[in-house]
Backbone as CSV, one residue per row, in Angstrom:
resi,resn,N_x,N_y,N_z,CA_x,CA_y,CA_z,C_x,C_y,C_z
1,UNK,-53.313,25.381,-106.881,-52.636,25.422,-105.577,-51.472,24.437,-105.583
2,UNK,-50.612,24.971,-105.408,-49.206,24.323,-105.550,-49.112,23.030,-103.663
3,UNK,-48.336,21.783,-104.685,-48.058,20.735,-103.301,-47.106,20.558,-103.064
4,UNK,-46.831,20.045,-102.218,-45.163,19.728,-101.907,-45.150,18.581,-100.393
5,UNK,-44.375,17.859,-101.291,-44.181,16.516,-99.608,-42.581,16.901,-99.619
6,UNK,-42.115,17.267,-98.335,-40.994,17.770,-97.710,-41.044,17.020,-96.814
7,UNK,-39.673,16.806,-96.659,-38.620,15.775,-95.538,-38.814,15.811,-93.631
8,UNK,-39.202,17.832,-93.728,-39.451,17.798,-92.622,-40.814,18.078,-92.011
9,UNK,-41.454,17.594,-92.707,-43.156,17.006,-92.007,-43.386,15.814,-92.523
10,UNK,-44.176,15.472,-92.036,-44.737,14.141,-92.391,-45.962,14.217,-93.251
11,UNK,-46.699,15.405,-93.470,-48.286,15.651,-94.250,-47.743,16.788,-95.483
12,UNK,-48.472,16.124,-96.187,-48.110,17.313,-97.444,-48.620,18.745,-97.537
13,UNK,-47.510,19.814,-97.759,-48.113,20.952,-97.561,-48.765,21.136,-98.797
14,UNK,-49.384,22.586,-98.666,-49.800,23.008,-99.713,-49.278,24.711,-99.849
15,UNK,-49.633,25.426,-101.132,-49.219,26.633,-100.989,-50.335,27.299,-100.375
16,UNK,-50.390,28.722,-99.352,-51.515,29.161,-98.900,-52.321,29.894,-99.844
17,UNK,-53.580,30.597,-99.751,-53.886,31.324,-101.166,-54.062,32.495,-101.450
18,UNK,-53.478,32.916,-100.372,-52.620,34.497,-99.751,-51.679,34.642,-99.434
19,UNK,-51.061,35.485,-99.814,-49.373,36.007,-99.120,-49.564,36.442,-97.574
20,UNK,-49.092,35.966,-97.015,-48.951,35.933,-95.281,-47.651,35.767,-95.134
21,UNK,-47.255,36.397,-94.146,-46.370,35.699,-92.989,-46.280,34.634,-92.071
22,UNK,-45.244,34.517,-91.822,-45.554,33.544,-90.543,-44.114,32.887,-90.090
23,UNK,-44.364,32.365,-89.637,-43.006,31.930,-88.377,-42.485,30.661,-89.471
24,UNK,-41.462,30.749,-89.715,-41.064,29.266,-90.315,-40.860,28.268,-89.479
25,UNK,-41.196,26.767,-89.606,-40.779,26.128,-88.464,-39.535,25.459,-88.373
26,UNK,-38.811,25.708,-89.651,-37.193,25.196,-89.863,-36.276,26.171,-89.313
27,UNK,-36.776,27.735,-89.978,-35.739,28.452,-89.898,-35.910,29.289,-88.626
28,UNK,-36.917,29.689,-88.383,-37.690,30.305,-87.135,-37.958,31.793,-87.515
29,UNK,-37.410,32.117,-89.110,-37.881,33.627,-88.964,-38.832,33.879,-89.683
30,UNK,-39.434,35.102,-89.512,-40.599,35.620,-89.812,-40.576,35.964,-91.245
31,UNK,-40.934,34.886,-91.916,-40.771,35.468,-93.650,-42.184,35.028,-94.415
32,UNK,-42.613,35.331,-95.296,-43.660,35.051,-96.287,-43.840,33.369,-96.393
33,UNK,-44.830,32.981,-96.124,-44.951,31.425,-96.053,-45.137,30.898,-97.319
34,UNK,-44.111,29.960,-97.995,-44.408,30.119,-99.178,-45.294,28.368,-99.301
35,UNK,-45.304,27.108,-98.225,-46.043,26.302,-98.370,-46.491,25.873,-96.572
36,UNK,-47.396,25.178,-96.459,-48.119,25.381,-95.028,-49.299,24.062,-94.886
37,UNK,-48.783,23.833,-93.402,-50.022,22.583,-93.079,-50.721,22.990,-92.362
38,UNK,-52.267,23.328,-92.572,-52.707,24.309,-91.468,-53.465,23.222,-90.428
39,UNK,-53.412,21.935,-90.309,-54.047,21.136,-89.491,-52.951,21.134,-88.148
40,UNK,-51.459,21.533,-88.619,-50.536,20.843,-87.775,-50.091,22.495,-87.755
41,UNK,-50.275,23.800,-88.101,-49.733,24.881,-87.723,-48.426,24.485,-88.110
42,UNK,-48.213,24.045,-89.571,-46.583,24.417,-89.828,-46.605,25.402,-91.144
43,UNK,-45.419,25.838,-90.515,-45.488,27.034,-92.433,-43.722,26.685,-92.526
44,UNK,-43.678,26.713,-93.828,-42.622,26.746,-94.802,-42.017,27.936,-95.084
45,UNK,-41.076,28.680,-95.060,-40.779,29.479,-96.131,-40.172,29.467,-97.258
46,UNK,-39.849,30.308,-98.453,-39.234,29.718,-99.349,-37.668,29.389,-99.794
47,UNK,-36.889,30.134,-98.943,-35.282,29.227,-99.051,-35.842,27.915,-98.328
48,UNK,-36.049,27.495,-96.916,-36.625,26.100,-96.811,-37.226,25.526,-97.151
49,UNK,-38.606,25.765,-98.016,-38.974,24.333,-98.858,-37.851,24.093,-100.292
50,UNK,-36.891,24.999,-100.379,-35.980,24.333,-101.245,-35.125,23.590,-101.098
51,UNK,-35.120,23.527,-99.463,-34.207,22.676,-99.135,-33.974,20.978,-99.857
52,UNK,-32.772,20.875,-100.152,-33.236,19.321,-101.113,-32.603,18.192,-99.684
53,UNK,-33.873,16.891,-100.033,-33.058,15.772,-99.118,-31.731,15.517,-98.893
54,UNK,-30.718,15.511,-100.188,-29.760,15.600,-100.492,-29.104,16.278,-100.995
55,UNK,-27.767,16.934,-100.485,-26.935,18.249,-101.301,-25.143,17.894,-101.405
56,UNK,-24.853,17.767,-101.890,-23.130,18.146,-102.142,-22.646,19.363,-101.513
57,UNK,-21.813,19.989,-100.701,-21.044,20.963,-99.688,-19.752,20.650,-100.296
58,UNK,-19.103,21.394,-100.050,-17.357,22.009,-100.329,-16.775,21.847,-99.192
59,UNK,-17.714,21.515,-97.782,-17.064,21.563,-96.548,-16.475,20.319,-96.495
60,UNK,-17.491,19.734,-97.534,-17.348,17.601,-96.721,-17.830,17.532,-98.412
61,UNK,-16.484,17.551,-99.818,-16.790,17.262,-100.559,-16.555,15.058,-101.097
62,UNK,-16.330,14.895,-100.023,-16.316,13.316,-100.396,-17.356,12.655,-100.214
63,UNK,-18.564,12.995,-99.784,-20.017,12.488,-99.641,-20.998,12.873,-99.286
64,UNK,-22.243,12.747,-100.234,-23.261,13.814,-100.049,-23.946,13.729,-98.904
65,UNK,-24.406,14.729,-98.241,-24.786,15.325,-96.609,-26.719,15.549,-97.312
66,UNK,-27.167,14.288,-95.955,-28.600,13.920,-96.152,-29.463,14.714,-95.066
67,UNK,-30.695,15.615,-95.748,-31.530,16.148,-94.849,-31.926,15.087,-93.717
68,UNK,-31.854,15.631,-92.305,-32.158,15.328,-90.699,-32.802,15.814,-90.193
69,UNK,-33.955,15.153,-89.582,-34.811,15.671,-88.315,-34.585,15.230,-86.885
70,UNK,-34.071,16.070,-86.079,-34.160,15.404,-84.810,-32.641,14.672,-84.476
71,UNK,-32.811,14.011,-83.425,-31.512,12.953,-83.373,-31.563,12.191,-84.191
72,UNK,-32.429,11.930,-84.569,-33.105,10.509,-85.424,-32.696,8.860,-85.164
73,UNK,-31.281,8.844,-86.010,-30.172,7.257,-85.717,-28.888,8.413,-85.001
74,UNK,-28.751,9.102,-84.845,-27.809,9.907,-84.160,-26.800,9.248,-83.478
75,UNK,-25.690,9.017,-83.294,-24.873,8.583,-82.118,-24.803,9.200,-81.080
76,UNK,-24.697,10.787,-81.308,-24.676,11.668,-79.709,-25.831,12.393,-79.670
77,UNK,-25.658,12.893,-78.811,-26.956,13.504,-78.241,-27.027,14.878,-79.025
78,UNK,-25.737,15.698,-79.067,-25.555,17.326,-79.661,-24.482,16.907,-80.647
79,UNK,-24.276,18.199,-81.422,-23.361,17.804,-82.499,-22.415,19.174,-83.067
80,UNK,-21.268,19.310,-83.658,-20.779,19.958,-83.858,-20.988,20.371,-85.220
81,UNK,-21.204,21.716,-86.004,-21.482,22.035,-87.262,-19.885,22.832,-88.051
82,UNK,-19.738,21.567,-88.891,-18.142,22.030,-89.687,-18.262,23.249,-90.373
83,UNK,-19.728,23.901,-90.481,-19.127,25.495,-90.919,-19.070,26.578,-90.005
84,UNK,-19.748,26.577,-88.685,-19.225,27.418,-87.825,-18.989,27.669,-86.850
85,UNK,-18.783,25.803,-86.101,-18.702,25.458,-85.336,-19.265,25.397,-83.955
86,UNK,-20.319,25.474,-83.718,-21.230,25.824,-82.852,-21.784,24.294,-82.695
87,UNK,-22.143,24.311,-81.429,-22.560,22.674,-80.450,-23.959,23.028,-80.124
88,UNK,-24.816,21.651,-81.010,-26.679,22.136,-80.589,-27.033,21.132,-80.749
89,UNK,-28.790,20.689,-80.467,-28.827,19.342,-80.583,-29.379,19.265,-81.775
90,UNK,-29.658,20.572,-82.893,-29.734,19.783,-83.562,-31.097,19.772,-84.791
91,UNK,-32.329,20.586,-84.044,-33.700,19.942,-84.808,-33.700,19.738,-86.146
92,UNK,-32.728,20.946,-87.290,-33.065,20.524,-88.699,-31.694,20.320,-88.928
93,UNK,-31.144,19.867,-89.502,-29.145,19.689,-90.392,-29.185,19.009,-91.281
94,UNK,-27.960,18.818,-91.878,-27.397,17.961,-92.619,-26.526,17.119,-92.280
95,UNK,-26.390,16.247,-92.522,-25.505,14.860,-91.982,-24.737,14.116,-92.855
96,UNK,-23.571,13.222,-92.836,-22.740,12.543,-93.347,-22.894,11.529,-92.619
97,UNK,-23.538,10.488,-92.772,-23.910,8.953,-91.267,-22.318,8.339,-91.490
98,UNK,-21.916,8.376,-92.369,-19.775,7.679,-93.412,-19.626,8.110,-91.892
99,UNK,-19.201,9.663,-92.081,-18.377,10.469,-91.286,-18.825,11.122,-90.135
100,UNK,-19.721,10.844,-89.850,-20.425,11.868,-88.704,-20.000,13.246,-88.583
101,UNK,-20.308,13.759,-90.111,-20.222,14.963,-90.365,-21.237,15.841,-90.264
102,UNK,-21.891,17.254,-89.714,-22.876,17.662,-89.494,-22.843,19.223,-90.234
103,UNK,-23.833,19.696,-90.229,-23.868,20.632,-90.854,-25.126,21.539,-90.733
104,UNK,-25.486,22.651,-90.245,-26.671,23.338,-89.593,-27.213,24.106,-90.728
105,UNK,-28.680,23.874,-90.674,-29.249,24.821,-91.506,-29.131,25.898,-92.330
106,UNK,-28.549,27.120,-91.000,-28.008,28.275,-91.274,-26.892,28.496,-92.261
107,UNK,-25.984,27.326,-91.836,-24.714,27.002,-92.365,-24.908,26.573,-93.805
108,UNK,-25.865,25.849,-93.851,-26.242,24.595,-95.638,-27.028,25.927,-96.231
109,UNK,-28.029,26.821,-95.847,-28.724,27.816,-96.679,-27.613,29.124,-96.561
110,UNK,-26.490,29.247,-96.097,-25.329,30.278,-96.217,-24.683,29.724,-97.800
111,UNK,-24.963,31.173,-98.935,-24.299,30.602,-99.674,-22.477,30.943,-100.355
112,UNK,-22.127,32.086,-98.923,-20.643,32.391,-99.048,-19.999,31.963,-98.031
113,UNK,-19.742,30.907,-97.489,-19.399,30.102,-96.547,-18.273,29.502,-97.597
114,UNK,-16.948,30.099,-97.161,-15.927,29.646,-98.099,-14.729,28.485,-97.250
115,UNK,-14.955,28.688,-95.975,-13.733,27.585,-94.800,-14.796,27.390,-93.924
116,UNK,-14.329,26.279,-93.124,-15.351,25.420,-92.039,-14.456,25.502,-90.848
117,UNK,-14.668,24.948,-90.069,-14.655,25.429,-88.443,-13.221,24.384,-88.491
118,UNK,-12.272,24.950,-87.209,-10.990,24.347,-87.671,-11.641,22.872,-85.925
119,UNK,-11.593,21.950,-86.845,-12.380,20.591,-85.981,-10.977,20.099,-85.261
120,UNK,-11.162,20.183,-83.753,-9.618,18.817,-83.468,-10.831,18.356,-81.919
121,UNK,-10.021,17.149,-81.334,-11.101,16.134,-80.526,-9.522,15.944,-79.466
122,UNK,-9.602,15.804,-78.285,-8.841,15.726,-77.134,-9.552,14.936,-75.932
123,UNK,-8.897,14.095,-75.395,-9.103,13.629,-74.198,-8.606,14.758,-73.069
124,UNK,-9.173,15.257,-71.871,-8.779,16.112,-70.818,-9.384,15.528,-69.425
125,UNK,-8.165,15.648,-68.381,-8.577,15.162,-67.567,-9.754,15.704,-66.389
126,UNK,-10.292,16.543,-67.337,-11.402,17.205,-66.581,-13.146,16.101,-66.916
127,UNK,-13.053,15.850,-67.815,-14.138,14.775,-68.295,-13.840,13.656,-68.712
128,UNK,-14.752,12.679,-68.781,-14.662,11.744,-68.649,-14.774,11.141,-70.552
129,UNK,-15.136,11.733,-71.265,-15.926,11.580,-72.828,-14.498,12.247,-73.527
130,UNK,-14.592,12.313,-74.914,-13.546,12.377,-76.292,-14.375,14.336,-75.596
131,UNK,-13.568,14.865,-76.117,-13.650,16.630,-76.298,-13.466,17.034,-77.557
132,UNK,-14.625,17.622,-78.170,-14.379,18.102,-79.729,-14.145,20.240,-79.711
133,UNK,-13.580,20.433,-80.147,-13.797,21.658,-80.379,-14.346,22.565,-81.069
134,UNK,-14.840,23.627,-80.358,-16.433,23.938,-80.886,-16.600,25.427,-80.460
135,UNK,-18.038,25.966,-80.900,-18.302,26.983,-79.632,-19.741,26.481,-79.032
136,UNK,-20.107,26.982,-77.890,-21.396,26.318,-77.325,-22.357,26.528,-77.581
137,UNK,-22.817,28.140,-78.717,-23.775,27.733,-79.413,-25.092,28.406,-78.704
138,UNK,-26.173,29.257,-79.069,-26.934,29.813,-78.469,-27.639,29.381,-77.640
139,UNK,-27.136,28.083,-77.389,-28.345,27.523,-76.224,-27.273,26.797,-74.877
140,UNK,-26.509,27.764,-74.936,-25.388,27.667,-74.173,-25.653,28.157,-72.673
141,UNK,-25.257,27.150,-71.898,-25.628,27.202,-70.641,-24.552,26.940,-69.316
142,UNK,-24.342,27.868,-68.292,-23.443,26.671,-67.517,-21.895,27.467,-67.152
143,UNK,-21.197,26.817,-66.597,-19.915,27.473,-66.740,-18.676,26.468,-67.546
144,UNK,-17.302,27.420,-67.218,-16.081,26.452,-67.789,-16.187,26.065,-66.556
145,UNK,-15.783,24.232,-67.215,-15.170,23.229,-65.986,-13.954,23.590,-64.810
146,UNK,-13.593,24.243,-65.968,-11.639,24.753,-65.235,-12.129,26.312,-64.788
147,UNK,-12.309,27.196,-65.540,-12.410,28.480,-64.446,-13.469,28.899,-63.803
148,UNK,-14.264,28.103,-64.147,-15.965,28.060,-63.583,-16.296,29.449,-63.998
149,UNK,-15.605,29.936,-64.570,-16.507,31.392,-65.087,-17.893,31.298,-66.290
150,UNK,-18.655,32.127,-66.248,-20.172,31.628,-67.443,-19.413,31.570,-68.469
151,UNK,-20.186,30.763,-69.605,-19.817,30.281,-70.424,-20.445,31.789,-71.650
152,UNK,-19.640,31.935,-72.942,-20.240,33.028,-73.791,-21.020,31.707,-74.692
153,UNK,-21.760,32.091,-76.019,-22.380,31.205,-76.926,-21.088,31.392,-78.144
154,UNK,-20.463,32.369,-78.135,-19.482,32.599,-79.364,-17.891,32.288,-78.856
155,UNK,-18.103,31.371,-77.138,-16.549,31.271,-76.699,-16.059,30.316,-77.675
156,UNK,-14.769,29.910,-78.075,-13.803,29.191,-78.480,-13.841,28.520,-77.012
157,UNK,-14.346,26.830,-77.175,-14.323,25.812,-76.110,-14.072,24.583,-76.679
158,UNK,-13.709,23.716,-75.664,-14.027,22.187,-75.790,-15.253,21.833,-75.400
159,UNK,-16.024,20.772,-75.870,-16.943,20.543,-75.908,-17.501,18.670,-75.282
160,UNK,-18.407,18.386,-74.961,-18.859,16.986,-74.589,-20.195,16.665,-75.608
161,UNK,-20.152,16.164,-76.988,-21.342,16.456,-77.429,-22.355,15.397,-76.563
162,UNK,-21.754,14.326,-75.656,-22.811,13.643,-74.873,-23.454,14.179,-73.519
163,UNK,-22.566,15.057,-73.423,-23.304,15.805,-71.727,-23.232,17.772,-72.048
164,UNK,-22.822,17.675,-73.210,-23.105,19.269,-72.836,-22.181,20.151,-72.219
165,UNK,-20.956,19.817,-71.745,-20.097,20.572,-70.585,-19.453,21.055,-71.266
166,UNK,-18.631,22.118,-71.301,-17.471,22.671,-71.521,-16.125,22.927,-70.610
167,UNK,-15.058,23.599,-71.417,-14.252,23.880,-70.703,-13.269,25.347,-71.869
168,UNK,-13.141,26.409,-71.458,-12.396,27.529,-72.412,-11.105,26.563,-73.351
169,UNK,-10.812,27.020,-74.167,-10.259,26.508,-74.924,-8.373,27.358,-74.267
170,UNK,-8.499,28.635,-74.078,-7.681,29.292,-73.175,-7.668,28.925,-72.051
171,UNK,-8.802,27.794,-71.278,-8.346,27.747,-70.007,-6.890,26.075,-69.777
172,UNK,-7.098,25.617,-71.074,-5.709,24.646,-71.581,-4.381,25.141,-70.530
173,UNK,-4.311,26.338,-70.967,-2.874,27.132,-70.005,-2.915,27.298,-68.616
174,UNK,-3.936,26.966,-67.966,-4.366,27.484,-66.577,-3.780,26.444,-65.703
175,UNK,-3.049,26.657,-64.461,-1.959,25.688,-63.770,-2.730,24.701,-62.948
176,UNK,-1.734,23.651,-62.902,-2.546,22.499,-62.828,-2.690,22.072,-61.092
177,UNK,-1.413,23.248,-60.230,-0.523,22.944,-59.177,-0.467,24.493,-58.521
178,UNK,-1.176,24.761,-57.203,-0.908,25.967,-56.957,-0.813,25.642,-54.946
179,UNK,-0.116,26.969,-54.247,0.194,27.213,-53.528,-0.908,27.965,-52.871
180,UNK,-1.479,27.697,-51.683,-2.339,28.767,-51.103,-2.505,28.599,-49.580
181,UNK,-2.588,29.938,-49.017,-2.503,29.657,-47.659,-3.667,29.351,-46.765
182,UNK,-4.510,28.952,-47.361,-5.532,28.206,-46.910,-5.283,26.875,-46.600
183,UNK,-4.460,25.841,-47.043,-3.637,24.961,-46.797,-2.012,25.043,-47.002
184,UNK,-1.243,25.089,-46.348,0.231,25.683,-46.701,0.850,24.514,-46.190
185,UNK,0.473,23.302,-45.940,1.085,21.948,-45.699,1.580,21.707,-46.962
186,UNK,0.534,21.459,-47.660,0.587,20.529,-49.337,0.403,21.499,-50.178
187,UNK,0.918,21.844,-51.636,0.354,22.230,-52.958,-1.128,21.498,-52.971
188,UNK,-1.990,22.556,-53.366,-3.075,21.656,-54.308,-3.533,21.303,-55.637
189,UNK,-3.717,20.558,-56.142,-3.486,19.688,-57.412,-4.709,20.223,-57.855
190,UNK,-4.957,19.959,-59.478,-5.765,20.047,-60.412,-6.666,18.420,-60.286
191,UNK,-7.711,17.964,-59.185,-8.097,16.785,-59.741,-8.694,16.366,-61.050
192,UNK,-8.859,15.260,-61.180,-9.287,14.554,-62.638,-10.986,14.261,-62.349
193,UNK,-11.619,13.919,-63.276,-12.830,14.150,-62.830,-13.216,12.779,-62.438
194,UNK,-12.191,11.942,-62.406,-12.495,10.838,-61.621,-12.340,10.777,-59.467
195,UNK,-11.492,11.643,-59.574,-11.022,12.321,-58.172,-12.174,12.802,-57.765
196,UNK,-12.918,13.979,-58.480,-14.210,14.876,-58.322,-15.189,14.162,-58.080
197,UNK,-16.061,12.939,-58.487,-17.056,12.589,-58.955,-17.171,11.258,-57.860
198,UNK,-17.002,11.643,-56.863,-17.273,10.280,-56.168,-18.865,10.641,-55.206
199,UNK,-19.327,11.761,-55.259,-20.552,12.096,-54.610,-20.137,12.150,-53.290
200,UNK,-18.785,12.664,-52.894,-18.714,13.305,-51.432,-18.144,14.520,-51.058
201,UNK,-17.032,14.780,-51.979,-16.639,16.239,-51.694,-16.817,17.050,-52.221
202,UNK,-16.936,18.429,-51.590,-17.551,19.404,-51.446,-16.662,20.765,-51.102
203,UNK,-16.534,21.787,-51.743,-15.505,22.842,-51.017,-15.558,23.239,-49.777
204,UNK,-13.794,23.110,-49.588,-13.561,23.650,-48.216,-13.861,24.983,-47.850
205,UNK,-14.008,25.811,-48.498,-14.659,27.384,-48.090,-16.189,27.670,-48.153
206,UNK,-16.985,27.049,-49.366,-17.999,27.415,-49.504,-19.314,26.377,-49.351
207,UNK,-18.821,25.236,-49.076,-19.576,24.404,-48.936,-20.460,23.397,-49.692
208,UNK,-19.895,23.796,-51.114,-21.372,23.892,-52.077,-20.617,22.448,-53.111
209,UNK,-21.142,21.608,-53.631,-20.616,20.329,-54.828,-19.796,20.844,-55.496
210,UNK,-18.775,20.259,-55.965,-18.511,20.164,-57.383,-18.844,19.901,-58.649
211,UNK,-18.718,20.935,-59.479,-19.612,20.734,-60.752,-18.604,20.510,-61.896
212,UNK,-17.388,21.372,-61.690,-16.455,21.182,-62.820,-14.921,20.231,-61.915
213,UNK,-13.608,20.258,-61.797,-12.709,20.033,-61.573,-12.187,20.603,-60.641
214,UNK,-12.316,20.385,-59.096,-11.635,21.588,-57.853,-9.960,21.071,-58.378
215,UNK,-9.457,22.249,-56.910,-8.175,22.199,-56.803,-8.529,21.039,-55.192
216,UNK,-7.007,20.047,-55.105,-7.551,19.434,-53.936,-6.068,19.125,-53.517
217,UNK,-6.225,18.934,-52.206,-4.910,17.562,-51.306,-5.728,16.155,-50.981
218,UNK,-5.769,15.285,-51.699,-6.261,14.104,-51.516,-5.786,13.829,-49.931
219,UNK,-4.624,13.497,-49.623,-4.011,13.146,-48.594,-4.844,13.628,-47.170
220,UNK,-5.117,15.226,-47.231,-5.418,15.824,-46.220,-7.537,15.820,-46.245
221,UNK,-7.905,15.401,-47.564,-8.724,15.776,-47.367,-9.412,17.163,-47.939
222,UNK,-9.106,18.090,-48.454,-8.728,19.717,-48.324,-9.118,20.382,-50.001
223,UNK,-10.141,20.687,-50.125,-10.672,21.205,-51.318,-11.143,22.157,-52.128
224,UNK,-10.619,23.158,-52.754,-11.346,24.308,-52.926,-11.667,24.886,-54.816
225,UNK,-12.830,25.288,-54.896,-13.310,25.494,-55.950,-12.152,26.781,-56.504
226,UNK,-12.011,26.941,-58.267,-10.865,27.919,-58.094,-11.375,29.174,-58.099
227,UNK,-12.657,29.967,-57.928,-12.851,31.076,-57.520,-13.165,31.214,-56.096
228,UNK,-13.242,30.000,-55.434,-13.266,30.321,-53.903,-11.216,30.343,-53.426
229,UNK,-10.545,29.482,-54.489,-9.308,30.075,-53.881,-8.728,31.373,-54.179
230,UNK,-9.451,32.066,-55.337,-9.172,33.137,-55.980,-10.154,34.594,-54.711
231,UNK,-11.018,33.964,-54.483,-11.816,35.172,-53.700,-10.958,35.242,-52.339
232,UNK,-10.600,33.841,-52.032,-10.049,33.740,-50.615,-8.636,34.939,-50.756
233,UNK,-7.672,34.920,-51.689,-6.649,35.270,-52.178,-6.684,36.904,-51.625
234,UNK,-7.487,37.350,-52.436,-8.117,38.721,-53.073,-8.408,39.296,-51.513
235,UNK,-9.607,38.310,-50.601,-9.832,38.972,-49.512,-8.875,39.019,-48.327
């Protein structure tokens, strides 16, 4: 009976002494278990118990990327993966601690993965944190900050790997300064999310918090979410 001490358990598996299936607990799919802890219900399959602690990538060839469980010493909470750019928190990867380079399972056991995700980081005055660019990734939740529309898992976004938020990466072009006759005193402005975040205002049409960046007139008071100025428009 074949053993194996792997990185991501703590008890040594063993091989089972039947061919079974079973759920992998790295990869999550249903493949032939090729090693298994049956005290703790974990099974292995066999591209993942090959996984090595340590591997060399073409993505991040200046330093070798070390098997990760968890956040572990993590700096952020979620993380961006340089081969296909997708924002998660994370349970199995590869890591660069140099560079805070990351790298997802899927991505490290892909073995025609020839270019990596095109990476750039922006300050926006919609959040308060660095913005990396990303997509949000199947466990994607929530809307854009700026058009408040749902978010896709395969959108092209900016990203918060400390809070999770987004914002469209197309919504960059969206005006910062608009005209509406719901207030026709003042233009209303694009606030900053320091403007937003004081725990008192609330839209002037619908009543409801702010979650991403309203349109506002500080001066007057006067606030509206941009699909409540867009519905107002329309009706």
């Amino acid at each position: 009976m074949g053993k194996l001490q792997h990185g991501s358990h703590e008890c040594e598996l063993t091989s089972p002494g039947i061919v079974a299936n079973g759920i992998c607990n790295i990869c999550f799919k249903d493949e032939p278990v090729e090693f298994a802890c049956d005290p703790c219900n974990f099974d292995l399959c066999k591209p993942c118990s090959d996984l090595p602690q340590q591997m060399s990538h073409h993505l991040h060839p200046e330093h070798p990327l070390e098997f990760r469980i968890g956040e572990d010493d993590r700096k952020t909470k979620y993380m961006v993966c340089v081969g296909c750019g997708n924002m998660s928190s994370g349970t199995y990867y590869y890591e660069c601690n140099k560079c805070e380079i990351y790298l997802d399972l899927g991505c490290a056991l892909h073995k025609s993965i020839t270019t990596g995700w095109e990476a750039k980081e922006m300050l926006h005055y919609s959040h308060e944190h660095q913005l990396k660019r990303c997509r949000p990734g199947p466990d994607s939740k929530g809307s854009c900050l700026l058009c408040e529309q749902p978010l896709s898992f395969t959108a092209i976004c900016y990203g918060c790997v400390h809070c999770y938020l987004f914002f469209h990466e197309r919504c960059l072009d969206l005006p910062t300064e608009i005209q509406h006759p719901l207030h026709p005193v003042h233009p209303l402005k694009r606030l900053d999310y320091i403007q937003t975040f004081d725990g008192r205002k609330s839209c002037n049409a619908c009543y409801a918090k702010f979650v991403g960046v309203p349109f506002g007139c500080l001066e007057c008071g006067f606030y509206l979410h941009l699909r409540c100025a867009d519905a107002l428009l329309r009706v």
